[in-house]
Backbone as ProteinMPNN parsed JSONL, in Angstrom:
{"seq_chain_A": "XXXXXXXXXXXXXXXXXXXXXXXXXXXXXXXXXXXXXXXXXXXXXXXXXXXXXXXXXXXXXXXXXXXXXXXXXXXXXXXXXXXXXXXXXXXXXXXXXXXXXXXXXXXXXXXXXXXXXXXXXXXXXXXXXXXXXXXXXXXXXXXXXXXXXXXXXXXXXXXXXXXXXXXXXXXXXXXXXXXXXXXXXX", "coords_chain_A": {"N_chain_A": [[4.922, 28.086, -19.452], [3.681, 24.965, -18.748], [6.122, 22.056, -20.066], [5.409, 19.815, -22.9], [3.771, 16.752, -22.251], [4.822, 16.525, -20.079], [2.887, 16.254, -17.029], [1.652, 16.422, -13.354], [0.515, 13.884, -13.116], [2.855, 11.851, -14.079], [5.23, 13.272, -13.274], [4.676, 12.54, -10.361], [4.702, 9.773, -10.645], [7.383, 8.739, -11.524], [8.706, 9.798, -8.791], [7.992, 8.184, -7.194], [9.007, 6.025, -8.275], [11.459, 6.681, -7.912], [11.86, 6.615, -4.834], [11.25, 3.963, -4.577], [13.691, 2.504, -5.767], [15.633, 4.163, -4.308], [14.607, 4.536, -1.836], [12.709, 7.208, 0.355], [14.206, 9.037, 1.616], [15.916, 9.624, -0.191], [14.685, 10.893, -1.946], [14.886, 13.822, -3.883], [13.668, 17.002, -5.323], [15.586, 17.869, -7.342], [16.332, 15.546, -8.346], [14.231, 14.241, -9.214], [13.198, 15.491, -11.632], [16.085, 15.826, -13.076], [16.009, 13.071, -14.079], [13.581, 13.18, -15.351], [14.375, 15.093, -17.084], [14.027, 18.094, -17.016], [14.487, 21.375, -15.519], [15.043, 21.956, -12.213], [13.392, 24.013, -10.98], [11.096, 23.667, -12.727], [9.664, 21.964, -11.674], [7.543, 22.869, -10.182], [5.418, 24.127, -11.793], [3.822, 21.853, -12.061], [3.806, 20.438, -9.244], [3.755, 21.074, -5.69], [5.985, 21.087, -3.827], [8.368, 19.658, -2.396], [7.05, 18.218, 0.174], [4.294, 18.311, -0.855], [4.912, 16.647, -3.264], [5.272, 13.991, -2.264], [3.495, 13.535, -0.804], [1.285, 13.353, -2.623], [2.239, 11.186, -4.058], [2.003, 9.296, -2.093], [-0.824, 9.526, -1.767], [-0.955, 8.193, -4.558], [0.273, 5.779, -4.573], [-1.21, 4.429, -2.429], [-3.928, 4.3, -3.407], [-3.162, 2.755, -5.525], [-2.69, 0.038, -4.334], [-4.742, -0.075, -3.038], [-6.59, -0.749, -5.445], [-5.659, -3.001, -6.167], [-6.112, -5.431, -4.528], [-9.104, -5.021, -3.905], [-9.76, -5.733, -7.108], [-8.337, -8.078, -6.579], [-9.773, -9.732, -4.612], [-12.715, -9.45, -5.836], [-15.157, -10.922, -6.524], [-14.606, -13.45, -4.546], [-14.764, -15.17, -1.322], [-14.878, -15.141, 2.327], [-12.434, -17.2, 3.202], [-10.887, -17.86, 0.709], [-11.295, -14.62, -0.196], [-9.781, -13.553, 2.065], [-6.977, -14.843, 1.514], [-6.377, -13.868, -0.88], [-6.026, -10.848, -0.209], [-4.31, -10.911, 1.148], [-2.102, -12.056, -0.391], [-1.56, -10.42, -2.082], [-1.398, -7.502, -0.836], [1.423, -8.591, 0.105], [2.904, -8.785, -1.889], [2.845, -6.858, -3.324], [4.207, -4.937, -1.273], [6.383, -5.821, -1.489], [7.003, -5.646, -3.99], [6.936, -2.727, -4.043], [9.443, -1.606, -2.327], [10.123, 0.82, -1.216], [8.152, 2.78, -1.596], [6.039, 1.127, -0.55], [5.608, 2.003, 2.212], [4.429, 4.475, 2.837], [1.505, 3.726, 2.341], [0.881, 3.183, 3.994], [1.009, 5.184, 6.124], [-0.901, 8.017, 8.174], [-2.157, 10.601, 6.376], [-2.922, 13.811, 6.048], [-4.725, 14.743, 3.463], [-6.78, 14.961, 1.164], [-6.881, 13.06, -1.261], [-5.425, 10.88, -0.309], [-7.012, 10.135, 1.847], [-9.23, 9.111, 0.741], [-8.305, 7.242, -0.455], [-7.042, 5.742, 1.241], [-9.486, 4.772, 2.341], [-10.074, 3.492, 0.325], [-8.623, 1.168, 0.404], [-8.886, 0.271, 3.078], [-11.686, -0.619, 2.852], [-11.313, -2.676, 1.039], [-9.876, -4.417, 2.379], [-12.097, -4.905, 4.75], [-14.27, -5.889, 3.331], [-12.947, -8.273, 2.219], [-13.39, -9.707, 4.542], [-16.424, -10.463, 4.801], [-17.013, -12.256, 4.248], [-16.465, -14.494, 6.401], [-19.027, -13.768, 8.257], [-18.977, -11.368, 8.969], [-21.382, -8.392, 9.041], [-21.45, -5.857, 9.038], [-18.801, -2.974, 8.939], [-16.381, -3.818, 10.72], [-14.423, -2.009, 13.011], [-12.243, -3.422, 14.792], [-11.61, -6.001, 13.656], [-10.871, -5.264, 11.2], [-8.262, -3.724, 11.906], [-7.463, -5.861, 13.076], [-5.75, -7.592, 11.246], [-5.142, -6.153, 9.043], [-2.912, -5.384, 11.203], [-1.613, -7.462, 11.181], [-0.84, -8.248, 9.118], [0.604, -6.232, 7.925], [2.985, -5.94, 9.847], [4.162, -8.82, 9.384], [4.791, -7.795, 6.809], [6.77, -5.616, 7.013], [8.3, -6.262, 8.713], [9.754, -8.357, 7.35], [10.771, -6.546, 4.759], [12.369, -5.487, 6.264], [14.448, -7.076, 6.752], [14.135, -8.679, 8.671], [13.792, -11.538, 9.323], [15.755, -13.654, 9.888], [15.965, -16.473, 10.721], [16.416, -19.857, 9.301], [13.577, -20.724, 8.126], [11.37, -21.01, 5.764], [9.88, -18.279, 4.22], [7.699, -17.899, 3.13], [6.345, -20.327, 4.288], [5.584, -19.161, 6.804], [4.589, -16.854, 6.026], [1.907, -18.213, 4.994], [0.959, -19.616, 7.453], [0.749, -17.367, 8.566], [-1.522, -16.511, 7.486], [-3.464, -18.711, 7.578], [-3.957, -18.596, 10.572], [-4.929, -15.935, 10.643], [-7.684, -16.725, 9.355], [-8.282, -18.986, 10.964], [-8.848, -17.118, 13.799], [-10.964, -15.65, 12.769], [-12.594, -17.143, 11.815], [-13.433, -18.196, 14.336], [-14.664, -16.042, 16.007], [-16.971, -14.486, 17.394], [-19.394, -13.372, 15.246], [-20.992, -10.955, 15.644]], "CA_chain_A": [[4.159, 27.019, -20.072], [4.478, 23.506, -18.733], [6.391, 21.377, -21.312], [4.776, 19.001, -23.26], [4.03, 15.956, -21.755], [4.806, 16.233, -18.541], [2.378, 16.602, -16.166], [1.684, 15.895, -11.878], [0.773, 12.256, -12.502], [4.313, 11.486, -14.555], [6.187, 13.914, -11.842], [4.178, 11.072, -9.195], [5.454, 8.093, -10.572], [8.573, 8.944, -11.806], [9.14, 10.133, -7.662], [7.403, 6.532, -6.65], [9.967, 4.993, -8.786], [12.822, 6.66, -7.257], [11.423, 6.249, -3.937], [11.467, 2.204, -4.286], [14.784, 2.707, -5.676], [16.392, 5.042, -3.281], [13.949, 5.331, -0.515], [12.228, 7.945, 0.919], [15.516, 9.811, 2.214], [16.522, 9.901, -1.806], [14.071, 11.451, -3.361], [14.743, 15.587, -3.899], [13.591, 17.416, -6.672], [16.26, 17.957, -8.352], [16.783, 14.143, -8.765], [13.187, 14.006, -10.48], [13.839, 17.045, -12.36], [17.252, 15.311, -13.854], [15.546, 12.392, -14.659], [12.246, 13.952, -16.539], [15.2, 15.972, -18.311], [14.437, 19.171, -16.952], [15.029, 21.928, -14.274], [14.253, 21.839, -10.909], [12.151, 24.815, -11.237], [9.905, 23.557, -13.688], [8.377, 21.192, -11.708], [6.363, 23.621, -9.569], [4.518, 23.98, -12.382], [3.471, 20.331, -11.502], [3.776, 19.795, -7.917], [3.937, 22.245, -4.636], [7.077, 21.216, -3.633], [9.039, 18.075, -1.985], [5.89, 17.876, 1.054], [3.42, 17.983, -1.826], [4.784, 15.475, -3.799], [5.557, 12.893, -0.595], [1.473, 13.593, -0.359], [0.743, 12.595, -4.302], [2.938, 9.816, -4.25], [1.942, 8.357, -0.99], [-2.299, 8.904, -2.513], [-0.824, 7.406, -5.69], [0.209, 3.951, -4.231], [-2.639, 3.7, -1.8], [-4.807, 3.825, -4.353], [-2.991, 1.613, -6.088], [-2.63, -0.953, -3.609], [-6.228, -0.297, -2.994], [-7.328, -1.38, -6.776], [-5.336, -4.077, -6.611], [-6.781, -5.919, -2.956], [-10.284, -4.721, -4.58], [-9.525, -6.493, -7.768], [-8.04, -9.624, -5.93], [-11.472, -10.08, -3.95], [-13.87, -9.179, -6.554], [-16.06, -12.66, -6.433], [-14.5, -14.207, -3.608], [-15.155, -14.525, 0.261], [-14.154, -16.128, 3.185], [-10.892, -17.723, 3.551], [-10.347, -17.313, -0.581], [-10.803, -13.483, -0.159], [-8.165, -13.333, 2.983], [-6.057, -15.106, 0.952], [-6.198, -12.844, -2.131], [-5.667, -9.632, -0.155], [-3.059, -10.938, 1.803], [-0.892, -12.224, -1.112], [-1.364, -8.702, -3.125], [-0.166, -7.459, 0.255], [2.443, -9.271, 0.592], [3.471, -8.783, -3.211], [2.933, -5.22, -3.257], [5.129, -4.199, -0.08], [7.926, -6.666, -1.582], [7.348, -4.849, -4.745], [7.358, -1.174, -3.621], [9.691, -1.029, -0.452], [10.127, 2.414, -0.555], [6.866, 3.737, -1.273], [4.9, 0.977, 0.355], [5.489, 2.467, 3.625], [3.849, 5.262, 2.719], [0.664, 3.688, 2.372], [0.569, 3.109, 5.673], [1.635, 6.464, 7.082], [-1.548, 8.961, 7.669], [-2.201, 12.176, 5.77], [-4.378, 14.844, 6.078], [-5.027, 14.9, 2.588], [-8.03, 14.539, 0.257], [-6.864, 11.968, -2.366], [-4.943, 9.857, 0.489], [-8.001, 9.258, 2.465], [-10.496, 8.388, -0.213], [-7.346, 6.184, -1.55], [-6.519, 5.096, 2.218], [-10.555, 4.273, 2.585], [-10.455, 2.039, -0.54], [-7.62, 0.089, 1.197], [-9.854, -0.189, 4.547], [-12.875, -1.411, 2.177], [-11.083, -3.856, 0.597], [-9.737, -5.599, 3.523], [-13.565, -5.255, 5.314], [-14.766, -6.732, 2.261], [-12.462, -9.765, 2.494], [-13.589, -10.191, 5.766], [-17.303, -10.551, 4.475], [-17.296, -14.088, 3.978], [-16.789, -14.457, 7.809], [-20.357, -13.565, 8.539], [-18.976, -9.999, 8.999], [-22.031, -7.804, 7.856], [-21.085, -4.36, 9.202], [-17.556, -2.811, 9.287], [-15.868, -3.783, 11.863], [-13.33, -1.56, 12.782], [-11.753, -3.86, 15.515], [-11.502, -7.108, 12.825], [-10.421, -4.787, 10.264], [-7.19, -3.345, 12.371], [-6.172, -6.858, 13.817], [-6.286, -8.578, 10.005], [-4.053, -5.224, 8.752], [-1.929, -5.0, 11.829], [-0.584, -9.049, 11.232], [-0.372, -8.22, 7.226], [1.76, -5.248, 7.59], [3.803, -6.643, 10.699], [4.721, -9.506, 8.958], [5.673, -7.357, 5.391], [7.004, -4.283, 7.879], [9.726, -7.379, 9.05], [10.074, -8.889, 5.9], [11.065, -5.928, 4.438], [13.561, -4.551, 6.712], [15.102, -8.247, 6.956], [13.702, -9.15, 10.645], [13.375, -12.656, 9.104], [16.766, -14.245, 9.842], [16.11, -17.889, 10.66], [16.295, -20.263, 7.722], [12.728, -21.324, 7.763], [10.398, -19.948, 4.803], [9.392, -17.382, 4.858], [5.919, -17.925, 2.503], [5.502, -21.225, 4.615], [5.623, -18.82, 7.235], [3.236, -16.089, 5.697], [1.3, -18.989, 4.941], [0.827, -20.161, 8.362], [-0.182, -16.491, 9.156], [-2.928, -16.233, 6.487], [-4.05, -19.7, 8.289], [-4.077, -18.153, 11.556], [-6.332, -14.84, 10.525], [-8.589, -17.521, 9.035], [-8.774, -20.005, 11.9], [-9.466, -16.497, 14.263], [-11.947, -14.837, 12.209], [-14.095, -18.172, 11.839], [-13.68, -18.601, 15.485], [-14.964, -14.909, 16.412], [-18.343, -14.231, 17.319], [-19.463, -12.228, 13.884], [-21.671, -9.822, 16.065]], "C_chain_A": [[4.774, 25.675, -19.696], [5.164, 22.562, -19.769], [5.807, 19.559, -21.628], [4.746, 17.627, -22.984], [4.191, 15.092, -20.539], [3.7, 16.698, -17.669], [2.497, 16.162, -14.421], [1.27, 14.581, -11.766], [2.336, 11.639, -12.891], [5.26, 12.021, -13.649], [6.378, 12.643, -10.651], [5.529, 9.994, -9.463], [6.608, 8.368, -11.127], [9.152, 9.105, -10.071], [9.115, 8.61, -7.332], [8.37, 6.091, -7.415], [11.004, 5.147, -8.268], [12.755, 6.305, -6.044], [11.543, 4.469, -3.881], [12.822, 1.972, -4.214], [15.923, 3.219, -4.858], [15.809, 4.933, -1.563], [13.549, 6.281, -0.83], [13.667, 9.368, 0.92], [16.054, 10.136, 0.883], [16.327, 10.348, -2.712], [14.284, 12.991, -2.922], [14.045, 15.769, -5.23], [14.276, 17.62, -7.603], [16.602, 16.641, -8.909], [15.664, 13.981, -9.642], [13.51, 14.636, -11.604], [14.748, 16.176, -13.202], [16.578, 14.279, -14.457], [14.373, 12.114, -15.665], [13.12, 14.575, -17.614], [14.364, 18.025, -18.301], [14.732, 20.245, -16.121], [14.032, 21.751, -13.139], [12.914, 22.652, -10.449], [11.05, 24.783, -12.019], [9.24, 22.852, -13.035], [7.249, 21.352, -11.344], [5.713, 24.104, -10.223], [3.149, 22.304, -12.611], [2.914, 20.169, -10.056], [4.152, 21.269, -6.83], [5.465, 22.039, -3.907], [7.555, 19.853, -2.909], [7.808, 17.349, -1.024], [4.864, 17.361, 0.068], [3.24, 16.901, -2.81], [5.02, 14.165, -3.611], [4.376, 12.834, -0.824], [0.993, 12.431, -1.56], [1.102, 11.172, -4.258], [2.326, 8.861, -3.288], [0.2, 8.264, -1.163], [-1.865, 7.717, -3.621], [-0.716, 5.512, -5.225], [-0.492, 3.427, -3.168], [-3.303, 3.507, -2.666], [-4.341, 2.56, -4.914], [-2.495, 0.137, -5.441], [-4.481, -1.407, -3.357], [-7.065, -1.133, -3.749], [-6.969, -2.649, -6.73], [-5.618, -5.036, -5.479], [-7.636, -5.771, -4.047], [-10.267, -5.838, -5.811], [-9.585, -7.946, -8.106], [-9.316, -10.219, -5.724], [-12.479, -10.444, -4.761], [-14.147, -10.805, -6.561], [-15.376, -13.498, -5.517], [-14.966, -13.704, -2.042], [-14.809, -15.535, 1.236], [-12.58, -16.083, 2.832], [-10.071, -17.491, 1.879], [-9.83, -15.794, -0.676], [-9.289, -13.204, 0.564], [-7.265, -13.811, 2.508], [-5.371, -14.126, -0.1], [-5.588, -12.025, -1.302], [-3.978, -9.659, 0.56], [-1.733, -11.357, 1.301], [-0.791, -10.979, -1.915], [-0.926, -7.97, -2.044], [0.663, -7.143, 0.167], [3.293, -8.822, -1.287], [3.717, -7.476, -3.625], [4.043, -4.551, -2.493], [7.224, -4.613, -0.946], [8.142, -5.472, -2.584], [8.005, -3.443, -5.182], [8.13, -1.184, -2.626], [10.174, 0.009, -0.086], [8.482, 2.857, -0.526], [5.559, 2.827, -0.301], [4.694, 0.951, 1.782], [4.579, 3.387, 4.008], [2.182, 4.846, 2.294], [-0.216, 3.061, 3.728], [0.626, 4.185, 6.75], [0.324, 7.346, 6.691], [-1.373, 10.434, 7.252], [-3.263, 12.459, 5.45], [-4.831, 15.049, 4.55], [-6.437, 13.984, 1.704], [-7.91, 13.282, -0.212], [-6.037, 10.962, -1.273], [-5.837, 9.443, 0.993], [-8.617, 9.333, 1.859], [-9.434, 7.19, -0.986], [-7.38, 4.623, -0.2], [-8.048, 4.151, 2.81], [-10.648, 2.934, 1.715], [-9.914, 1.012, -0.062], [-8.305, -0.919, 1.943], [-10.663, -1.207, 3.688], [-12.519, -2.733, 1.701], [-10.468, -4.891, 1.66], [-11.072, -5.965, 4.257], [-14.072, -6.001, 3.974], [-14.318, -8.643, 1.79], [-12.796, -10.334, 3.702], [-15.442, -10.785, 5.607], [-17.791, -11.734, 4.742], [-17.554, -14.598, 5.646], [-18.082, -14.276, 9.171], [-20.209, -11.82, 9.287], [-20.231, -8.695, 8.52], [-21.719, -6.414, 7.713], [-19.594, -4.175, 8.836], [-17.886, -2.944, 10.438], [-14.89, -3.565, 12.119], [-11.809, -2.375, 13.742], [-10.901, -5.404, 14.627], [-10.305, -6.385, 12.131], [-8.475, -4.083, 10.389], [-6.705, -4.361, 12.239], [-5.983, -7.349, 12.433], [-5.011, -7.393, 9.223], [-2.73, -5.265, 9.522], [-0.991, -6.564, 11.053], [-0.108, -8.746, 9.766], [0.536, -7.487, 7.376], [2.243, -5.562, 8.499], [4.566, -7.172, 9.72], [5.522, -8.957, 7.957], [6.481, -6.312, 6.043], [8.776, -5.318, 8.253], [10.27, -7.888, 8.445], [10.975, -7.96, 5.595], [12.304, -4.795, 4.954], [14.493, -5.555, 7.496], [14.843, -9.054, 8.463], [13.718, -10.528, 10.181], [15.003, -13.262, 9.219], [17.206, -16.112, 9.991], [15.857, -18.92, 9.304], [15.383, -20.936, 7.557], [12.099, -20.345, 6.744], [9.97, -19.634, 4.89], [8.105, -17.429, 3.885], [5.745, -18.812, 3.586], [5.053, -20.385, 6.253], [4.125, -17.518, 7.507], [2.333, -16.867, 5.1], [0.344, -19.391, 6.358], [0.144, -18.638, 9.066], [-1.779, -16.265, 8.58], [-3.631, -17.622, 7.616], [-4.473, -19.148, 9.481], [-5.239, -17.085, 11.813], [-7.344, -15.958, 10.017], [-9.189, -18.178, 9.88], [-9.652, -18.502, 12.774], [-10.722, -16.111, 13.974], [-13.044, -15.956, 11.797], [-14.42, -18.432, 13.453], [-14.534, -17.746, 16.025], [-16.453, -15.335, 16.377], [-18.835, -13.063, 15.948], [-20.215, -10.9, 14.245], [-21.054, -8.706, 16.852]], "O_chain_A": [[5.872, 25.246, -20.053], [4.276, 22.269, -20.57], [5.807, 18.552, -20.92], [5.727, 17.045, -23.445], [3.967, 13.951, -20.135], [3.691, 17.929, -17.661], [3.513, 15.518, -14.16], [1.454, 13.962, -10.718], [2.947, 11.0, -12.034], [6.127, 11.263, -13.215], [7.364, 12.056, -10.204], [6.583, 9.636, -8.936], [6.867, 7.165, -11.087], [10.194, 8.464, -9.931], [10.141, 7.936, -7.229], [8.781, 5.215, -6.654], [11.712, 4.173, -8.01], [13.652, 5.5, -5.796], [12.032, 3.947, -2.879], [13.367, 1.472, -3.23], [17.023, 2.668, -4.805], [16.386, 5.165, -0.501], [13.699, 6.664, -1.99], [13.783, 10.366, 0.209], [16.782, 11.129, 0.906], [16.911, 10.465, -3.79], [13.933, 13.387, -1.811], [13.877, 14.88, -6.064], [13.81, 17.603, -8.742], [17.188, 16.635, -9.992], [15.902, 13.614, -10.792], [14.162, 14.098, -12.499], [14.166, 15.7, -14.177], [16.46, 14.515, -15.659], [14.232, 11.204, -16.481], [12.783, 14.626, -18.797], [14.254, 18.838, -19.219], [15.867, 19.92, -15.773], [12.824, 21.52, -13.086], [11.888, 22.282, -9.877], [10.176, 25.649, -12.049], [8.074, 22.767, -13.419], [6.228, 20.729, -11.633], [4.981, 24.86, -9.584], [2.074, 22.065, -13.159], [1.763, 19.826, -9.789], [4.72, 22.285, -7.23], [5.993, 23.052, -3.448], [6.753, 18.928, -3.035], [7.506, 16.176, -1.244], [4.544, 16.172, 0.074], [2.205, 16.351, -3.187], [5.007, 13.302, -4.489], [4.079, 11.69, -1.17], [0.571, 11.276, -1.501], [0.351, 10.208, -4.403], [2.136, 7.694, -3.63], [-0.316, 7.2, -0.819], [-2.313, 6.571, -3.586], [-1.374, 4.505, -5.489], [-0.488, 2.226, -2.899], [-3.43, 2.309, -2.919], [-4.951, 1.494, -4.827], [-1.969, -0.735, -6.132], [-5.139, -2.444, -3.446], [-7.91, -1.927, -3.333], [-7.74, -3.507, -7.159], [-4.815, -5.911, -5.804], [-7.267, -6.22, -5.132], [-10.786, -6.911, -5.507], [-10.14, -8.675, -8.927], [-9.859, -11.034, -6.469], [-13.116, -11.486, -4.608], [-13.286, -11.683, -6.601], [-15.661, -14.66, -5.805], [-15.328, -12.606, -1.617], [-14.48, -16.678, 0.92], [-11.841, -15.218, 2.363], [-8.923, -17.055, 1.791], [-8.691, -15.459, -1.002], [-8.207, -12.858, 0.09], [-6.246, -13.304, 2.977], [-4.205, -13.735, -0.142], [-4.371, -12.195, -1.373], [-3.001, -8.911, 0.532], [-0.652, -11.259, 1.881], [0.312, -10.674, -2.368], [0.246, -7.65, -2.243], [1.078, -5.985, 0.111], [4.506, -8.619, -1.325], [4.727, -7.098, -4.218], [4.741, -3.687, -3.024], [8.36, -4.138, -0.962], [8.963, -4.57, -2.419], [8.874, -3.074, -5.973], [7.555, -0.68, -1.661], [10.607, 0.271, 1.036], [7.824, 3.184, 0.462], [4.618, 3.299, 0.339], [3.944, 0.228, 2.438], [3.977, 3.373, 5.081], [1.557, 5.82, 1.875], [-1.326, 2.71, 4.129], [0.352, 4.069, 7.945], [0.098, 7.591, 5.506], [-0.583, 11.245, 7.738], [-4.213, 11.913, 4.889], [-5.671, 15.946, 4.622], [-6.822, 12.815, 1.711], [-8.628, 12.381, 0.221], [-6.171, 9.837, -1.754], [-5.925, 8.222, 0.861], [-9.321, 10.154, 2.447], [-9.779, 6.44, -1.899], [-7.559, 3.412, -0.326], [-7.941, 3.138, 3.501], [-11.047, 1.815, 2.039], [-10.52, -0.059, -0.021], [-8.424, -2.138, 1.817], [-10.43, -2.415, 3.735], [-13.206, -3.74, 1.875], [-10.685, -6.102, 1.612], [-11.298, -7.161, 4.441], [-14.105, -7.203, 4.237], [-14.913, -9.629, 1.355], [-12.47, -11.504, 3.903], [-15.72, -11.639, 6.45], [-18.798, -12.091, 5.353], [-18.644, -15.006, 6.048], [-18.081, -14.515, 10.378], [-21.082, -11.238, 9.932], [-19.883, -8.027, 7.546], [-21.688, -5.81, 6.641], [-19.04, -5.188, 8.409], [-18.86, -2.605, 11.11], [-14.025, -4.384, 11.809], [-10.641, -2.064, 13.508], [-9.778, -5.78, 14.965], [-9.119, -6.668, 12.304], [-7.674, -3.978, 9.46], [-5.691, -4.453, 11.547], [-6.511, -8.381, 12.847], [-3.958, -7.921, 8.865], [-1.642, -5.214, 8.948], [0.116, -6.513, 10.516], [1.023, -9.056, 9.391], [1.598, -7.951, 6.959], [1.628, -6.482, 7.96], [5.445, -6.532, 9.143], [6.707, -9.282, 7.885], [7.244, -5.994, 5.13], [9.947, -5.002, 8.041], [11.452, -8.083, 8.73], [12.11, -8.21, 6.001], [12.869, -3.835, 4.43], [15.145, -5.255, 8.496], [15.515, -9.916, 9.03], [13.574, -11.062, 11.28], [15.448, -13.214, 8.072], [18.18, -16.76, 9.607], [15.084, -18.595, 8.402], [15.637, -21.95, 6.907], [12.242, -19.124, 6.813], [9.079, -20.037, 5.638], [7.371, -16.514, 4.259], [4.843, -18.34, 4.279], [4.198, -20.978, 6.911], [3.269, -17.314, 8.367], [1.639, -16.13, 4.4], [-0.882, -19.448, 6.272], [-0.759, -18.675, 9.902], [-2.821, -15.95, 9.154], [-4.376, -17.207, 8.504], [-5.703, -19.193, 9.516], [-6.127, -17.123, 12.664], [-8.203, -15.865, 10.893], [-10.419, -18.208, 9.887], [-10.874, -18.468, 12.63], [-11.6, -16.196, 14.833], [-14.2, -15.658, 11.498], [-15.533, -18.827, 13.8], [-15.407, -18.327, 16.671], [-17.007, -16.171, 15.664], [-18.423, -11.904, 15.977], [-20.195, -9.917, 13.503], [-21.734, -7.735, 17.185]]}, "name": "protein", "num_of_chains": 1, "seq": "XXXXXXXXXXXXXXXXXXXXXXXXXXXXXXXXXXXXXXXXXXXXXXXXXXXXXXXXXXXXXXXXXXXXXXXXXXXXXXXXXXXXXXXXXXXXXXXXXXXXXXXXXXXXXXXXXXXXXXXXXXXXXXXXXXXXXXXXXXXXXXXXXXXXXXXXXXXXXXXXXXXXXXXXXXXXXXXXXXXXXXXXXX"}
């Protein structure tokens, strides 16, 4: 009988927490396990095993990167939207930097790509304003690749010169803006 309380979303984020904390490389089960308060063997009443809950975790904060882009947007467009998604972004990656790697890494799994789609949507959706009407999967890459670049370098200190680094991710948000009005929208 599972014990009360615990279930496979609390297993999740309890992992996602150590994961920011530790990394990737830090999370075992028995470290969740200790920290839920109970054995290692209980959790496979939860979760399939260390692969399985790498999977959960890495749906869990797409999605939730997803909602929160989505969120940002809701009633804006143009150069407002690209702004929004690209400071939730940028705020997100800082936030998570263990797990928000993992919402970048694909998996064959169900709840990752309907999590990893909302992602997509919400960046095509900031792109809207642009006279974008379709997806466009070519927009939609270059507009991701510069966002996660920039937080991908950020985040693993590539930034060493002592200019600022917002006026910096500033000057990129400017840049997808100036392109994406320049583009032909067809």
């Amino acid at each position: 009988m599972p014990r009360a309380g615990l279930d496979a979303e609390i297993v999740t984020r309890r992992a996602a927490a150590i994961i920011d904390l530790r990394g990737l490389e830090g999370l075992t089960l028995a470290r969740v396990a200790g920290e839920l308060g109970v054995a290692t063997p209980s959790l496979y009443k939860h979760v399939g095993g260390l692969d399985d809950l790498v999977a959960r975790v890495a749906a869990a904060v797409t999605a939730d990167l997803a909602a929160e882009m989505g969120a940002a947007t809701r009633g804006r467009s143009g150069r407002d939207a690209l702004t929004a998604v690209a400071l939730v972004f940028r705020r997100f990656a800082l936030a998570h930097p263990g797990t928000y790697p993992l919402t970048q890494r694909r998996l064959d799994t169900e709840a990752w790509s309907a999590a990893a789609g909302d992602a997509v949507s919400a960046v095509a959706a900031a792109m809207s304003g642009y006279g974008i009407e379709e997806f466009d999967v070519k927009r939609v890459r270059f507009v991701r690749a510069a966002l996660h670049g920039f937080v991908d370098l950020e985040l693993r200190g590539g930034f060493g010169l002592p200019d600022s680094v917002d006026e910096s991710y500033s000057f990129l948000i400017d840049s997808l803006d100036a392109t994406l009005r320049a583009l032909d929208p067809a």
